[in-house]
VOVEXZA-956525 format. One line per 4 residues: number of its first residue (from 1); their letters; for each residue x, y, z of N, C-alpha, C, O, CB. Coordinates in steps of 0.1 Angstrom, whole numbers. Glycine has a CB too. Layout:
BEGIN
NUM	a	X,Y,Z,X,Y,Z,X,Y,Z,X,Y,Z,X,Y,Z ~ ...
END
This chain:
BEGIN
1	xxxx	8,-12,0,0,0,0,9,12,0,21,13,4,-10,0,12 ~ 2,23,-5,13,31,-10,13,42,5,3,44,12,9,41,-28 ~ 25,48,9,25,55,19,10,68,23,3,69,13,39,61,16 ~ 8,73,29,-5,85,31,5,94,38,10,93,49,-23,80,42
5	xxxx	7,104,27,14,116,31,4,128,38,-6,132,31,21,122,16 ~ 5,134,50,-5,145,54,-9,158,41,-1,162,32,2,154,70 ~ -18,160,42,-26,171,31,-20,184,29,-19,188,41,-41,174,35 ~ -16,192,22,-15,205,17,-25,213,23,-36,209,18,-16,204,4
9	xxxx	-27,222,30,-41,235,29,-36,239,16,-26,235,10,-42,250,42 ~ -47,252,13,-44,263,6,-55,270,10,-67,266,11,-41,261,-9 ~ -52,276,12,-56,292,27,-58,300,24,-49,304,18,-46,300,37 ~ -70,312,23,-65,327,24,-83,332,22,-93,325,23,-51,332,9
13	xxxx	-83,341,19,-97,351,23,-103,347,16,-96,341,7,-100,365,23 ~ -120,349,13,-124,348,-1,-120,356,-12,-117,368,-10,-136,348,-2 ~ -121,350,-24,-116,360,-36,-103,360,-37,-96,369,-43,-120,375,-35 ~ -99,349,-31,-81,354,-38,-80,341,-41,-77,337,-30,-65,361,-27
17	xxxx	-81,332,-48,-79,323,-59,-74,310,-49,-62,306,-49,-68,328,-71 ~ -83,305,-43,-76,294,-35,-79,280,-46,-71,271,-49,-86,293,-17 ~ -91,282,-50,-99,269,-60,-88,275,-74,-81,265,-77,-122,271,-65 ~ -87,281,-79,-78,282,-90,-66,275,-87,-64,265,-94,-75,297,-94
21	xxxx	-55,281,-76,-41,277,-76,-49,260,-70,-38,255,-71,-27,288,-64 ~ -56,251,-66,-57,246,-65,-61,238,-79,-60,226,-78,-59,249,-56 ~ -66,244,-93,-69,236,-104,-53,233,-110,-49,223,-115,-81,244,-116 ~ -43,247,-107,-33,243,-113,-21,231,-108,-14,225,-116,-27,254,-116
25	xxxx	-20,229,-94,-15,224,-83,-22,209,-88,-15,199,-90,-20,233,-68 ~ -37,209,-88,-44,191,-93,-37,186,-104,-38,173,-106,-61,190,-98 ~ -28,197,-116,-24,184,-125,-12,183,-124,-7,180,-134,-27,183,-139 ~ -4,186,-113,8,185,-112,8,166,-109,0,162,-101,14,196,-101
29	xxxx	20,157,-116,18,145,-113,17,135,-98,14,124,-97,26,142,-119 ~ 22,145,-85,28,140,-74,14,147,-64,11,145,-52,46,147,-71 ~ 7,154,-72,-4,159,-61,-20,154,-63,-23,148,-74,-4,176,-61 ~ -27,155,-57,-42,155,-62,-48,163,-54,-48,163,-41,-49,141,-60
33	xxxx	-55,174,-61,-64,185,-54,-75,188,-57,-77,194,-68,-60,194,-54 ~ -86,186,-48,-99,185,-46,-103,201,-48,-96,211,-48,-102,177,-32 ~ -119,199,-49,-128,214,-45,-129,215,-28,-129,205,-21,-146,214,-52 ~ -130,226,-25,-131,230,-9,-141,218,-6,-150,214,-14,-138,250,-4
37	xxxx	-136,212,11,-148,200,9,-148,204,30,-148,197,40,-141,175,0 ~ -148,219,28,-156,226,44,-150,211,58,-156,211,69,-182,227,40 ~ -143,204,57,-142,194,68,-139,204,79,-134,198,89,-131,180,66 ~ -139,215,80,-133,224,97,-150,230,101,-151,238,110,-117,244,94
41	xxxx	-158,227,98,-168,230,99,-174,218,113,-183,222,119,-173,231,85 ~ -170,208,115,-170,204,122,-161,189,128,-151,184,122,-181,206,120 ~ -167,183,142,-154,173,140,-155,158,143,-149,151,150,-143,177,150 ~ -166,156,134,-173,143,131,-182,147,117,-188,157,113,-183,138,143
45	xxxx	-179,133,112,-186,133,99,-203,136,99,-209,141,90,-183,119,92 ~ -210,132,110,-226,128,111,-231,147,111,-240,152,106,-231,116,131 ~ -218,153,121,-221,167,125,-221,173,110,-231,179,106,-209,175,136 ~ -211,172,103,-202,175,94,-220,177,82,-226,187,78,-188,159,92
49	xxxx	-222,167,81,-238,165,75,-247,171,76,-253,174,65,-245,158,78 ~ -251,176,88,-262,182,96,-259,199,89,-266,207,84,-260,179,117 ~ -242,197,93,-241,216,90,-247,217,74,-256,225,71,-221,224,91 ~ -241,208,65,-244,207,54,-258,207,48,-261,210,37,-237,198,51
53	xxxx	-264,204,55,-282,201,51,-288,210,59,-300,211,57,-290,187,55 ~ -280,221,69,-286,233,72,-278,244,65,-276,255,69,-287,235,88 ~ -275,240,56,-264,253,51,-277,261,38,-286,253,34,-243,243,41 ~ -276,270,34,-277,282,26,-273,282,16,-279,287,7,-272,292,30
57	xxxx	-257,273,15,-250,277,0,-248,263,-4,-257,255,-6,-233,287,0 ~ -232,259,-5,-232,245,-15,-219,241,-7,-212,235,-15,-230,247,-34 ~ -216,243,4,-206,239,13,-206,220,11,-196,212,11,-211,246,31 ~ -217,218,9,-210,201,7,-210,197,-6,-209,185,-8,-218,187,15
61	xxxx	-212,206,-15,-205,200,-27,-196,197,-32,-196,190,-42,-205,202,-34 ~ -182,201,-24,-169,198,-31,-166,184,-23,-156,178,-26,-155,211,-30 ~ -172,178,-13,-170,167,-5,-175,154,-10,-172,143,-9,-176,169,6 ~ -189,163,-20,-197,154,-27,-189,148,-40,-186,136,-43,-210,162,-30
65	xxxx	-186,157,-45,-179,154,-59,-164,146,-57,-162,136,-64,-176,170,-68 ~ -157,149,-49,-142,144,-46,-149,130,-43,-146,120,-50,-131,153,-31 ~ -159,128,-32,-159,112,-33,-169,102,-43,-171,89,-44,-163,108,-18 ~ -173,113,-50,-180,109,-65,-169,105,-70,-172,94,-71,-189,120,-74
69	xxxx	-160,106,-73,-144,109,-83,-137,99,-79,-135,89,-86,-134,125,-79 ~ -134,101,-69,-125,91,-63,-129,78,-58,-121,69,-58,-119,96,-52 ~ -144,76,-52,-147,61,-48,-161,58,-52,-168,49,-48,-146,58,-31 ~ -164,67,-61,-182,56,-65,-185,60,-78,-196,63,-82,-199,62,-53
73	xxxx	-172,61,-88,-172,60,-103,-170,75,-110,-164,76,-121,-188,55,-108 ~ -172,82,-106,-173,94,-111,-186,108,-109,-196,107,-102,-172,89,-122 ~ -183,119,-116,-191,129,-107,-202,128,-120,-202,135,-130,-182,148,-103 ~ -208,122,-119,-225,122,-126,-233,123,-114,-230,124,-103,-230,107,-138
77	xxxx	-249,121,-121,-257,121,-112,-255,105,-102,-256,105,-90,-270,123,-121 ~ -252,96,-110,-254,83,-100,-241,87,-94,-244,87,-82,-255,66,-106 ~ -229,89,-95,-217,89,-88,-221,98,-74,-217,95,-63,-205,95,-97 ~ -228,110,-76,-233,117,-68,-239,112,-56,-236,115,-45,-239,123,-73
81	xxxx	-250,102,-62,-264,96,-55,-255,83,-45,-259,78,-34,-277,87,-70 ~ -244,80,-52,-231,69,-47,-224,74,-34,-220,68,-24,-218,67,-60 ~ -223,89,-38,-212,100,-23,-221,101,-18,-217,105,-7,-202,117,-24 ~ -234,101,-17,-244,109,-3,-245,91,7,-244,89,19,-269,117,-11
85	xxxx	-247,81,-3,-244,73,7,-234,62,9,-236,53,17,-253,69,9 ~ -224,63,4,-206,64,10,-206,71,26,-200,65,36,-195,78,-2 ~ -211,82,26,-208,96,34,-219,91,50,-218,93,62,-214,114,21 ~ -226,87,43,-242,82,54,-234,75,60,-233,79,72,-258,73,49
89	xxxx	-226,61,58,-220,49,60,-206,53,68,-199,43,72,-217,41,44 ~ -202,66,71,-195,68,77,-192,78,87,-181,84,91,-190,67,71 ~ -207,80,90,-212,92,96,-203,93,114,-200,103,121,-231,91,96 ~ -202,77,114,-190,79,131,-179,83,129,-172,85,139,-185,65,140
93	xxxx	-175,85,120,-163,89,119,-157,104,118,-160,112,109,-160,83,111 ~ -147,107,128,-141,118,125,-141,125,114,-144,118,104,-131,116,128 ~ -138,136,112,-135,144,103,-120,139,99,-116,137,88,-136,159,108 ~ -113,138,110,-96,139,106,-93,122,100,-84,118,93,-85,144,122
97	xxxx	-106,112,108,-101,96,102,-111,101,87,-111,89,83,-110,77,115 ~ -117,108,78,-124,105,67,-110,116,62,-107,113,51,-144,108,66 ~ -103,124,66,-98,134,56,-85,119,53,-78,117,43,-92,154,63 ~ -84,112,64,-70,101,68,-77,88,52,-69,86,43,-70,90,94
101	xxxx	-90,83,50,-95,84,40,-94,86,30,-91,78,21,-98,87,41 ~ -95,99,27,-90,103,13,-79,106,4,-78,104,-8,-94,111,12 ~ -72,110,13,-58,106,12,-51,96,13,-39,97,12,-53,111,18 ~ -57,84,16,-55,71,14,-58,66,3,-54,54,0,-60,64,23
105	xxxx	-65,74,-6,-78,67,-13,-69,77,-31,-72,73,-43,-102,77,-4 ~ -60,85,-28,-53,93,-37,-37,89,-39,-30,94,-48,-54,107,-33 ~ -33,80,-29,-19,79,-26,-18,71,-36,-28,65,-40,-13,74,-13 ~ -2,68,-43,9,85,-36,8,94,-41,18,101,-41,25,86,-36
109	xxxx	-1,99,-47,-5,113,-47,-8,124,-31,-15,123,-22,-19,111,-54 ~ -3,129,-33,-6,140,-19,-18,148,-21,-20,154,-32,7,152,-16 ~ -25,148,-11,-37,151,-14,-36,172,-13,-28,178,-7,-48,141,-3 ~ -45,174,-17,-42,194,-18,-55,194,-16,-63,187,-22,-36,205,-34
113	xxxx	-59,203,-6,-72,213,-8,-76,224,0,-75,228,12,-84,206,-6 ~ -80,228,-9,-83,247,-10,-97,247,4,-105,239,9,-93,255,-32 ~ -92,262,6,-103,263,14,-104,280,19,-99,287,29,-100,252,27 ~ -115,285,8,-116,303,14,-124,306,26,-127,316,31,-124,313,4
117	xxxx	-126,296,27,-136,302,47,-133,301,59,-138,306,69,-149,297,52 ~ -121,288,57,-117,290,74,-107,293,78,-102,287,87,-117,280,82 ~ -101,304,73,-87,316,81,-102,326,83,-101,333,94,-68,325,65 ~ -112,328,77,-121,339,89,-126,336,105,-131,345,112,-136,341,82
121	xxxx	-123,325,109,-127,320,117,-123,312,126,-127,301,126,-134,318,115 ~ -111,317,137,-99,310,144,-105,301,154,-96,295,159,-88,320,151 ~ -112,298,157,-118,284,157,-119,271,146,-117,258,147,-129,288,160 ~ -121,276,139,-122,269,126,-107,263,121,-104,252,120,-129,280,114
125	xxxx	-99,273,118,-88,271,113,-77,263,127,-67,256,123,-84,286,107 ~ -80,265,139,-75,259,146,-78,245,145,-69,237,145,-78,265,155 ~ -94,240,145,-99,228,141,-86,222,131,-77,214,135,-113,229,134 ~ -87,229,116,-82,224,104,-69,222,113,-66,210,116,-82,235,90
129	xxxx	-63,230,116,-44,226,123,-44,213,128,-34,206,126,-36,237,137 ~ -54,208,135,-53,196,150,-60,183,136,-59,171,137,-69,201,172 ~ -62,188,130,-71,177,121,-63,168,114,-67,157,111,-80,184,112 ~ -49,173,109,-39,173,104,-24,175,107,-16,178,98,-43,177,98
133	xxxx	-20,174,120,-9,185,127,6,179,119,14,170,117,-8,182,147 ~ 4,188,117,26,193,109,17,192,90,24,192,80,48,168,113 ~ 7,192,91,7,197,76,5,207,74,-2,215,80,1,193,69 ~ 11,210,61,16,224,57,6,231,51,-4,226,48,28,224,48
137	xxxx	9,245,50,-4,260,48,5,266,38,17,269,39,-9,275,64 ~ -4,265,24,0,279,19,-8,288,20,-21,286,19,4,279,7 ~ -4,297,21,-12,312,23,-15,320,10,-6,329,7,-3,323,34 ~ -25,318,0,-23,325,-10,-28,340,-3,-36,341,7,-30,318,-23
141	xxxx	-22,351,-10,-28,363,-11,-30,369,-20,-24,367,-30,-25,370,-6 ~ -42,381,-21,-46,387,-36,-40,404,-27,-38,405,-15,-70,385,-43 ~ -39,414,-36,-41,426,-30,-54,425,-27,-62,417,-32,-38,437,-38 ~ -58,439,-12,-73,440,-13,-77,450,-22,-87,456,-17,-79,443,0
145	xxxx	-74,453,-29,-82,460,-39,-88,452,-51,-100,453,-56,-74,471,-46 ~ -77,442,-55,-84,436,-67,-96,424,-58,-107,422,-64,-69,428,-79 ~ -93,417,-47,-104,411,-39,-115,419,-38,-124,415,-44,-101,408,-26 ~ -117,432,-32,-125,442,-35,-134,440,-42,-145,437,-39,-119,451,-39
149	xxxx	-128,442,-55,-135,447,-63,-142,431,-71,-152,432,-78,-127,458,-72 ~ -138,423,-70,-146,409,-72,-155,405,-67,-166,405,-73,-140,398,-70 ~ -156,402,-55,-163,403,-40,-174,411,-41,-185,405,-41,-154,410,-28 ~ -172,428,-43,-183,437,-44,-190,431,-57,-198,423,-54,-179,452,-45
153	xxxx	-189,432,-65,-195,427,-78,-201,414,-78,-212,413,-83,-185,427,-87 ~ -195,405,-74,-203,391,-69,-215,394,-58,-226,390,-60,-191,380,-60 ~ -211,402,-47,-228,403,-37,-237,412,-45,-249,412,-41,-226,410,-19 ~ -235,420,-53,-243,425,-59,-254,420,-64,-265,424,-66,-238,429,-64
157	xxxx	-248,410,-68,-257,396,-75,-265,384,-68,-272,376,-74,-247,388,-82 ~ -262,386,-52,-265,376,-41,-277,383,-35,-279,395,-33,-253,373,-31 ~ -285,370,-30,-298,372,-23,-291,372,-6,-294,381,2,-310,358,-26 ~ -284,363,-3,-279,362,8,-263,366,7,-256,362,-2,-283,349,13
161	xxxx	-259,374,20,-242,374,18,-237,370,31,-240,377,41,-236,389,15 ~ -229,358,32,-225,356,46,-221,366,56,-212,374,53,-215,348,45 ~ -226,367,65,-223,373,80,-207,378,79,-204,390,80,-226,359,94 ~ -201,370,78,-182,374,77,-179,384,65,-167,387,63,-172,359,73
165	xxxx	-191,391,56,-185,393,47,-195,409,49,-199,416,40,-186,380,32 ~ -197,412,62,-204,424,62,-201,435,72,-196,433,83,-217,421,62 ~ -203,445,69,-195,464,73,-207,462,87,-219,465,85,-199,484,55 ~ -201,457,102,-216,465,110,-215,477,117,-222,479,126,-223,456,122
169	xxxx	-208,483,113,-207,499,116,-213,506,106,-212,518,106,-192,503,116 ~ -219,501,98,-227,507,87,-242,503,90,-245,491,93,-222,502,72 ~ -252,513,90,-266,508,93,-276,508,83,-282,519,84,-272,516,102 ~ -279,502,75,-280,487,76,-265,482,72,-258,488,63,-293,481,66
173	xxxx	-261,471,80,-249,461,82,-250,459,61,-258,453,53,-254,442,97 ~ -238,466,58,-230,465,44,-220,451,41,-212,446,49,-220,479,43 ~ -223,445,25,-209,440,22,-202,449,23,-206,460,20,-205,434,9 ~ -189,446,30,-177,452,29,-159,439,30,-151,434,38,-179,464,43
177	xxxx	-162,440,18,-148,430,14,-136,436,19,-127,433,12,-145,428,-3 ~ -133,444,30,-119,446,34,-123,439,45,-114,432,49,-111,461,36 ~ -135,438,53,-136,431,64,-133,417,66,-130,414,77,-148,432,68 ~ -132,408,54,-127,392,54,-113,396,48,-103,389,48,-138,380,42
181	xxxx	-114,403,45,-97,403,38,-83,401,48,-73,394,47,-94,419,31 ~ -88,415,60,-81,413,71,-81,404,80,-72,398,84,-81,420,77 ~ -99,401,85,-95,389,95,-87,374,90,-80,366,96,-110,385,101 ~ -91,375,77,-83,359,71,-69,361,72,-63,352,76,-87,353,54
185	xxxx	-61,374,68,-50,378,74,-43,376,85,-33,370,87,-50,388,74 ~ -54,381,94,-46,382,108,-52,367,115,-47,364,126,-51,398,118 ~ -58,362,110,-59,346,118,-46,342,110,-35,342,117,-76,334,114 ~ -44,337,96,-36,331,93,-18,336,94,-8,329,94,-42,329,81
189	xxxx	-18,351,96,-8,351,100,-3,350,115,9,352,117,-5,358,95 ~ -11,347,123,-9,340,139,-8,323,140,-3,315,148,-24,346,151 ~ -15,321,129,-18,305,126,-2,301,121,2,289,121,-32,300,112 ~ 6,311,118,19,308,110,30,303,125,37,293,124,25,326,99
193	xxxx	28,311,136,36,309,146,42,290,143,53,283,141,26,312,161 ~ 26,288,146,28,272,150,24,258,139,19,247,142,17,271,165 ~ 29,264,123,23,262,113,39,262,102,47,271,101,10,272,111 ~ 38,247,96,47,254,87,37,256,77,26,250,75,60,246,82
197	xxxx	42,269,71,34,280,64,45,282,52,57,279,52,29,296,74 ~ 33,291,39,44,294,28,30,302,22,18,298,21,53,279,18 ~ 39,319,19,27,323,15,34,332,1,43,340,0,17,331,28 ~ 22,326,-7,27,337,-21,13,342,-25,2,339,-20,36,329,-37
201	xxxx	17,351,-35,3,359,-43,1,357,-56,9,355,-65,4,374,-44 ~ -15,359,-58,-18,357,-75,-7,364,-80,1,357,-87,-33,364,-82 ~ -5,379,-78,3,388,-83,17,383,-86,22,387,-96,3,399,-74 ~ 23,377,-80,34,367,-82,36,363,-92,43,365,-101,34,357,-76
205	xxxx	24,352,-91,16,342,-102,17,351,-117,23,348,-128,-5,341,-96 ~ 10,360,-115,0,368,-127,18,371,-137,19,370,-149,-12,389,-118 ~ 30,374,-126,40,384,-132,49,373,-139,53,373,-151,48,395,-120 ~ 54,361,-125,63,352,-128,56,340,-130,60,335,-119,72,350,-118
209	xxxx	48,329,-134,34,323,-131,52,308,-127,54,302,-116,15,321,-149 ~ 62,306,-141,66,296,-137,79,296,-128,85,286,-124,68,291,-148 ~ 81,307,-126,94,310,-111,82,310,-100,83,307,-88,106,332,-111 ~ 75,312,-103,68,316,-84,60,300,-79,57,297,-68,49,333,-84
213	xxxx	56,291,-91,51,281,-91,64,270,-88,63,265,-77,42,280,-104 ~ 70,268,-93,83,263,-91,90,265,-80,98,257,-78,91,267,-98 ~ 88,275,-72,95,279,-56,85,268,-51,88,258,-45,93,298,-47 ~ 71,272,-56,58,266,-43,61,252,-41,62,247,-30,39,267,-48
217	xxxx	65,245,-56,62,232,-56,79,226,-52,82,214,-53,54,226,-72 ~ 90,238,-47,103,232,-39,99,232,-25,102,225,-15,118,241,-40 ~ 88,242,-27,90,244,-11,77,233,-5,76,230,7,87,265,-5 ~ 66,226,-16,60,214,-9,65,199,-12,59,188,-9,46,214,-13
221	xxxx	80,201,-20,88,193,-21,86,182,-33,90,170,-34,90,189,-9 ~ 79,189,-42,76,179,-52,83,184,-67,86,196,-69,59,177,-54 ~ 85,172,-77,89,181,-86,85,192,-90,73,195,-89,91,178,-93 ~ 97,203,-96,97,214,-105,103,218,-117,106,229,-121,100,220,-101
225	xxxx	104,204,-124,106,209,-135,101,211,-151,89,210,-151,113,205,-134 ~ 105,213,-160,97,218,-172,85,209,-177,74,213,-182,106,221,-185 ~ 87,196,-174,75,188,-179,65,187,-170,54,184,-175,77,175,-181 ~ 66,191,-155,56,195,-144,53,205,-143,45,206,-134,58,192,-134
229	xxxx	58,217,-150,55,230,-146,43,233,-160,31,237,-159,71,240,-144 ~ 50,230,-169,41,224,-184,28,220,-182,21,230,-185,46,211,-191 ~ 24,213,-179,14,204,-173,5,212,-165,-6,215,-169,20,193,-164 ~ 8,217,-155,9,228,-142,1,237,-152,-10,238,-148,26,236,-135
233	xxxx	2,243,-165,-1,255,-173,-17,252,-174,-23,263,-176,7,255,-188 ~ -22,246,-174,-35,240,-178,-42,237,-170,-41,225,-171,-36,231,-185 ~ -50,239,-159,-59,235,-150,-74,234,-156,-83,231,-148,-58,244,-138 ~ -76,236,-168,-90,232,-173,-85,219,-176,-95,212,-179,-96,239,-187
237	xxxx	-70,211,-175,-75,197,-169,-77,189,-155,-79,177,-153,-68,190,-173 ~ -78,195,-149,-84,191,-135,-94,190,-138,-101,197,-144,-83,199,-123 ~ -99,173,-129,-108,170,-136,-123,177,-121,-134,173,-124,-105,151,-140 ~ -122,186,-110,-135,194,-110,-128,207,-117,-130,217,-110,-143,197,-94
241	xxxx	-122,210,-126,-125,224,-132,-141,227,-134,-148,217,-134,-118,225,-146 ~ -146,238,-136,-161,241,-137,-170,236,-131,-165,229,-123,-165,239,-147 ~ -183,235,-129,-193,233,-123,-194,217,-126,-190,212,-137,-205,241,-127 ~ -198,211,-116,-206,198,-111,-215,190,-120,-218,194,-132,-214,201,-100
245	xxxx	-221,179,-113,-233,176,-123,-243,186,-112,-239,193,-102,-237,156,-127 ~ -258,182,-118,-268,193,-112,-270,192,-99,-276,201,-94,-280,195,-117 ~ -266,182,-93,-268,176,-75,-259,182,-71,-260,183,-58,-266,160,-70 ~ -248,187,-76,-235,190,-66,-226,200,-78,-216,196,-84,-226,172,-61
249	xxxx	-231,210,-79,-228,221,-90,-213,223,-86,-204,222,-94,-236,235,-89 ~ -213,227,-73,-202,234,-62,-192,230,-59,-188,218,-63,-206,237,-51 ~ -186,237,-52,-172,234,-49,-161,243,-51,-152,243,-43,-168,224,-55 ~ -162,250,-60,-151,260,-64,-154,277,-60,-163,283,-66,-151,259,-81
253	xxxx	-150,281,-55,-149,298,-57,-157,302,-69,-160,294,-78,-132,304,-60 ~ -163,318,-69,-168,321,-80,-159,327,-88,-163,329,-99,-177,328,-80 ~ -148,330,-86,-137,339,-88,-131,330,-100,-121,335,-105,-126,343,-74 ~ -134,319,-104,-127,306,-114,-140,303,-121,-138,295,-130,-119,291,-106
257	xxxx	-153,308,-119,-162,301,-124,-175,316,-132,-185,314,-139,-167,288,-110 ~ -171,326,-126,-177,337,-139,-168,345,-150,-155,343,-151,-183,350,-131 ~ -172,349,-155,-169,353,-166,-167,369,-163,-175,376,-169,-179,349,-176 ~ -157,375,-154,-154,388,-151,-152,398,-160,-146,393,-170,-145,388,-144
261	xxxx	-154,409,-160,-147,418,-171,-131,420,-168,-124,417,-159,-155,434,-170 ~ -129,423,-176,-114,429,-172,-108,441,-164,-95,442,-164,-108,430,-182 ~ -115,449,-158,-111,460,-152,-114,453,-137,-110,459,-127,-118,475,-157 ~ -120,443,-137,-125,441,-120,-113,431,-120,-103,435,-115,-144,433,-115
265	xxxx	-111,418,-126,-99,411,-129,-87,413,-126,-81,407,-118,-97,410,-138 ~ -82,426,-134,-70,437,-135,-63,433,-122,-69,427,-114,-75,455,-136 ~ -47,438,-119,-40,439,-112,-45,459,-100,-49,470,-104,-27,437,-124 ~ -43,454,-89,-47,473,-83,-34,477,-94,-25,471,-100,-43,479,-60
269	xxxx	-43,494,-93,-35,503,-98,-26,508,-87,-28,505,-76,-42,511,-104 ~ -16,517,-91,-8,520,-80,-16,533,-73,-21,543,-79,7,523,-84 ~ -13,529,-55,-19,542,-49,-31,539,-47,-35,549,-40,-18,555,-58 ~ -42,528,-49,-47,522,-45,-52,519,-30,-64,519,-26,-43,518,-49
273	xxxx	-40,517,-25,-39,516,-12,-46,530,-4,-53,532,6,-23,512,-8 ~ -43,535,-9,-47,550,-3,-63,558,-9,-71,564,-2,-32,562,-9 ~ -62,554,-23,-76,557,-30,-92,553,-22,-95,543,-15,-74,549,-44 ~ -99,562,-27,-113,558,-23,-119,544,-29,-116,539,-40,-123,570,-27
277	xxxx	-126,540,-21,-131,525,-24,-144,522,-33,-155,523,-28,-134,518,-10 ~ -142,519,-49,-152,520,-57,-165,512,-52,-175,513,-59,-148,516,-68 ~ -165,504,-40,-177,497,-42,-183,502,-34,-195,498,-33,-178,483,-42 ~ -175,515,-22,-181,526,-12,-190,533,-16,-185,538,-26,-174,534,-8
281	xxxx	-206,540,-15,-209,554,-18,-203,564,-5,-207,575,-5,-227,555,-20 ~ -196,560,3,-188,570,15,-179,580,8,-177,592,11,-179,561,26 ~ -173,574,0,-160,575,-6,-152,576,6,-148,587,10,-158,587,-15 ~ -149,563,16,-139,561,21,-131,551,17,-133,543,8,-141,561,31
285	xxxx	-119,552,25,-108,543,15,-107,531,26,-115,530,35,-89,551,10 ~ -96,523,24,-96,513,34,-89,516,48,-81,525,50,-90,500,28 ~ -93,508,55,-91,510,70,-75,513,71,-67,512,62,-96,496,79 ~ -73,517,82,-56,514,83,-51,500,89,-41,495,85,-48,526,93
289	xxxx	-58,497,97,-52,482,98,-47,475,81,-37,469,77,-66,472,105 ~ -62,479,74,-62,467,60,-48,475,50,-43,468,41,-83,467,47 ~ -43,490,52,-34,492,46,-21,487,52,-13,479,45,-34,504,43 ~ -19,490,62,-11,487,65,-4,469,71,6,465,77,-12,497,72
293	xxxx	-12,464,66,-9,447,71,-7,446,53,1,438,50,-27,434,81 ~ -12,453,44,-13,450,25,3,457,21,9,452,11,-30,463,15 ~ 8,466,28,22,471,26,33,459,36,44,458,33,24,491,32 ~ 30,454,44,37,448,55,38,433,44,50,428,44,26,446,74
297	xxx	28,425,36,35,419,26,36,423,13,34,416,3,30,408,25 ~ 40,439,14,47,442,-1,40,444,-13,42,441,-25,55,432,-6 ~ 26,451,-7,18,455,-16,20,477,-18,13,483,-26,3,447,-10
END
């Protein structure tokens, strides 16, 4: 049996490309990387369920589809109808013996998965550390301006906007996307103390995509070179790139799955940091905590 290496995170606020670096990271040959599949949400599988069938959004779809994929044929409708009861069948079990599981179930592939919601919530992310201990975090980051401006433009379009993702100093309680930006910041960079951690940016990505991808994959110790980095170029072959079958659409960020214009997309402009906030009618700019933690990693 082939060794079960502990899991990869990939970390960071919503809107900064956790499900993307995670489509390009899935076709690298030494890894396998899933859609966010929420396991810090609780710390049994039966619980794990319950949150999921009281949830609002699509939090168990990427759990759904990874074990559609990996143990009951594939992500169609019956593979689907196959993970709801796989998942029933193992409802005593831990969160950390089903993640021990899947990663059994990928080896020797090392298993990777993304996850934009629990650095908001140091409870949560504490869970994820003990669930897995000595596996490694990367910390992706976006600037907050170009998060910003994705974020705003996405709730615009929402009936409901999660609680973590709103201004309550504003009456009535506003999206305000600098508010997840920082706390996922400042949990994950206290989570770094006792964490081996590695954190890079789209912007990296966007400038160097095969020097900055090539550090990531020395520093998670798998190959880097031109026929893996090659490969690496294409994450429309990961096989959840795009939406689901219709039981289990989800899993991915929207930030990989609309069709953005290009000025919301864009890199911030310079000075930014300081500029008024387009998705404000205040015309105020961002907080000073959020500037000053966004210059502290070199923005």
């Amino acid at each position: 049996m082939a060794e079960t290496q502990s899991p990869i995170w990939l970390l960071g606020a919503p809107f900064s490309g956790v499900t993307w670096l995670a489509g390009v990271l899935g076709t690298h040959p030494q890894l396998y990387a899933t859609p966010q599949l929420h396991l810090s949400l609780a710390d049994d599988v039966s619980n794990l369920l319950e949150v999921f069938g009281a949830s609002q959004g699509e939090h168990g779809h990427g759990l759904l589809r990874t074990v559609a994929e990996i143990a009951c044929g594939g992500q169609d409708d019956s593979g689907i109808a196959a993970a709801k009861r796989w998942l029933e069948q193992r409802r005593q079990l831990s969160t950390a013996a089903l993640l021990q599981e899947l990663a059994a179930r990928v080896a020797p592939r090392r298993l990777v998965i993304p996850d934009a919601e629990t650095a908001l919530r140091a409870y949560e992310l504490l869970r994820l550390t003990r669930m897995a201990p000595g596996a490694p975090i990367v910390h992706l980051l976006r600037h907050p301006w170009t998060q910003g401006r994705l974020m705003s433009s996405w709730c615009k379009e929402r009936l409901f906007v999660p609680v973590d993702y709103k201004d309550y100093s504003q009456d009535p309680p506003q999206p305000e996307p600098q508010v997840p930006w920082l706390r996922a910041q400042i949990n994950l960079d206290r989570a770094a103390a006792h964490t081996q951690m590695h954190r890079v940016s789209t912007e990296a990505l966007d400038r160097d995509f095969n020097t900055t991808l090539a550090g990531l994959c020395q520093w998670l110790g798998v190959d880097a070179d031109p026929s893996a980095l090659a490969l690496m170029a294409d994450p429309g072959r990961w096989p959840y790139a795009g939406l689901g079958p219709a039981e289990a659409p989800g899993g991915l960020e929207p930030d990989v799955l609309m069709d953005w214009p290009a000025d919301l997309s864009a890199q911030a402009p310079a000075g930014s940091l300081e500029a008024s906030l387009p998705w404000r009618e205040d015309g105020m700019g961002f907080d000073a905590q959020v500037r000053q933690r966004a210059r502290d990693y070199g923005y």
